[in-house]
N, C-alpha and C positions, 0 to 999 in steps of 0.2 A: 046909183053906182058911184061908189067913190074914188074920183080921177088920179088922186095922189097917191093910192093904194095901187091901181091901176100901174099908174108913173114908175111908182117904186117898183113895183115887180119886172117890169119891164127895163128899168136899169138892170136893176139884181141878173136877171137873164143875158142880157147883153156882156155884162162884167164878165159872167161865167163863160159863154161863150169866146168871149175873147181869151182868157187865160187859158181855155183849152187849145184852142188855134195858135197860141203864142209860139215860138220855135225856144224849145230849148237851149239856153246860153250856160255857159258854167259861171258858176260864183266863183268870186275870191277865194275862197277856203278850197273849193275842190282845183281850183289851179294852184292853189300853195300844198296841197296835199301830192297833189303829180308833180310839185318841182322838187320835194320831197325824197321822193318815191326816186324818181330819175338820180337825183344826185346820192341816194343810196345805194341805187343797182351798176351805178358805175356808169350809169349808159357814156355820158363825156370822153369818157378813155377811147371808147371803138368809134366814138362819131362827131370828134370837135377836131381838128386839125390841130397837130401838133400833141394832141393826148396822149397818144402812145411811145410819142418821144420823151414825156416828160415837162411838156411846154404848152397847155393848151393856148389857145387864139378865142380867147373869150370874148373877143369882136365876132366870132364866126358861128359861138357855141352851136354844140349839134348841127351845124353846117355841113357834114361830111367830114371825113380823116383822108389822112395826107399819107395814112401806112396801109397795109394790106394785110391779109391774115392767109397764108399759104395752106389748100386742102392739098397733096398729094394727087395727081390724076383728077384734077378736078379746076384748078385755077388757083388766083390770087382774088379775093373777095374784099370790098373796103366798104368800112364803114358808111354807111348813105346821109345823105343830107336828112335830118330829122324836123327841119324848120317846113313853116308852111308856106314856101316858096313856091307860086302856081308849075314853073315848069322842070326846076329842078328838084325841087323834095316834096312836102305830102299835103301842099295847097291843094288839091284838086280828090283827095281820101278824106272820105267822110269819118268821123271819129269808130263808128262798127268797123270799116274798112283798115285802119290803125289797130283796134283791138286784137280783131283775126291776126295782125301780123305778131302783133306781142305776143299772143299767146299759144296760133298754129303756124307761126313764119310762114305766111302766105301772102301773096301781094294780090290790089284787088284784081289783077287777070287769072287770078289761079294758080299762077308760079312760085318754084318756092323762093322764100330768101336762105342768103348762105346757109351752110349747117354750123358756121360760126356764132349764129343768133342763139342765142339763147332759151330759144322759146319750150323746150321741155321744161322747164323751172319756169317759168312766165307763167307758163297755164294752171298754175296754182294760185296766184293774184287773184282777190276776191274784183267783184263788177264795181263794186264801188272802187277800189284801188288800180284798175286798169282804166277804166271811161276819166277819173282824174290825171293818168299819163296821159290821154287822148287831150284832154281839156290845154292841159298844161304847153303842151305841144305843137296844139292848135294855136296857142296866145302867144309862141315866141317873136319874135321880129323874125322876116322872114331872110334868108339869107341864099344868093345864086352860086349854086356851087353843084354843077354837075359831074357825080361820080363816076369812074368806069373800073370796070372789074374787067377781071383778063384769066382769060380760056390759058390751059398747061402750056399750049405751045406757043402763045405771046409772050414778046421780050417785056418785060416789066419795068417804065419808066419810075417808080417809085418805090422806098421801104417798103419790106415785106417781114410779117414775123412768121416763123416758119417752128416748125416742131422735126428735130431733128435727130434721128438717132445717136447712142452716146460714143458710139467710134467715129462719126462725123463729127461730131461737133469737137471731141476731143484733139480731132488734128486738125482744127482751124487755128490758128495763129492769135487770135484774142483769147484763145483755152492754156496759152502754154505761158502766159503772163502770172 
């Protein structure tokens, strides 16, 4: 019997074995395709502080937002920390756990997120095109910035963008400028 034929298969097997055990990492290309992706769908604007003023804090990027999005009978909803900060944003969502939110706004206890997300239009992103937002995601620097969102009957410390009928808005005082 020949030891090196032997040797050799027995590398080969080993190799193989290991690259199956390997834990999947994202490459370059599919983190440059989700930073891509991200700064086409706008995410920045509802989840970088300062976005929706017109100012983003690209110290903080996808850190969370400094404004609110006003549902009617519902609350004021703000943008969430998107960085992979273990206690404040999605350190601790596994990139499946990310995807469900992109595409059914669901968080991984099963809750929804706002109805401000976007995710009817998300669930159309092919798997290749959402696991690279996961990717991308996952690779920022992570940033501590704990969001709170606020119930209708909480006074709201922070900008709110609200959606307002056109006889309201008409007799606020910046409509008669």
């Amino acid at each position: 019997m020949d030891t090196t034929l032997d040797r050799k298969a027995l590398l080969a097997m080993a190799a193989a074995l290991c690259a199956l055990a390997a834990p999947a990492f994202a490459d370059d290309a599919e983190i440059a395709r989700g930073k891509y992706i991200v700064s086409i769908a706008g995410c920045s604007d509802c989840h970088t502080p300062g976005g929706m003023l017109g100012n983003p804090d690209m110290k903080r990027y996808l850190g969370g937002s400094d404004v609110g999005f006003s549902i009617p009978g519902q609350g004021v909803f703000v943008g969430s920390n998107l960085t992979p900060d273990a206690d404040t944003g999605l350190g601790k969502w596994t990139a499946d756990q990310v995807v469900t939110a992109i595409r059914k706004g669901k968080r991984p206890d099963g809750s929804d997120l706002s109805g401000v997300m976007p995710s009817a239009s998300f669930a159309h992103l092919t798997d290749d095109d959402v696991y690279a937002i996961a990717a991308f995601l996952k690779n920022l620097p992570p940033v501590s910035n704990k969001i709170v969102s606020y119930k209708s009957s909480d006074k709201v410390p922070i900008a709110v963008s609200a959606v307002l009928p056109p006889d309201v808005y008409n007799a606020l005082p910046a409509s008669q400028k």
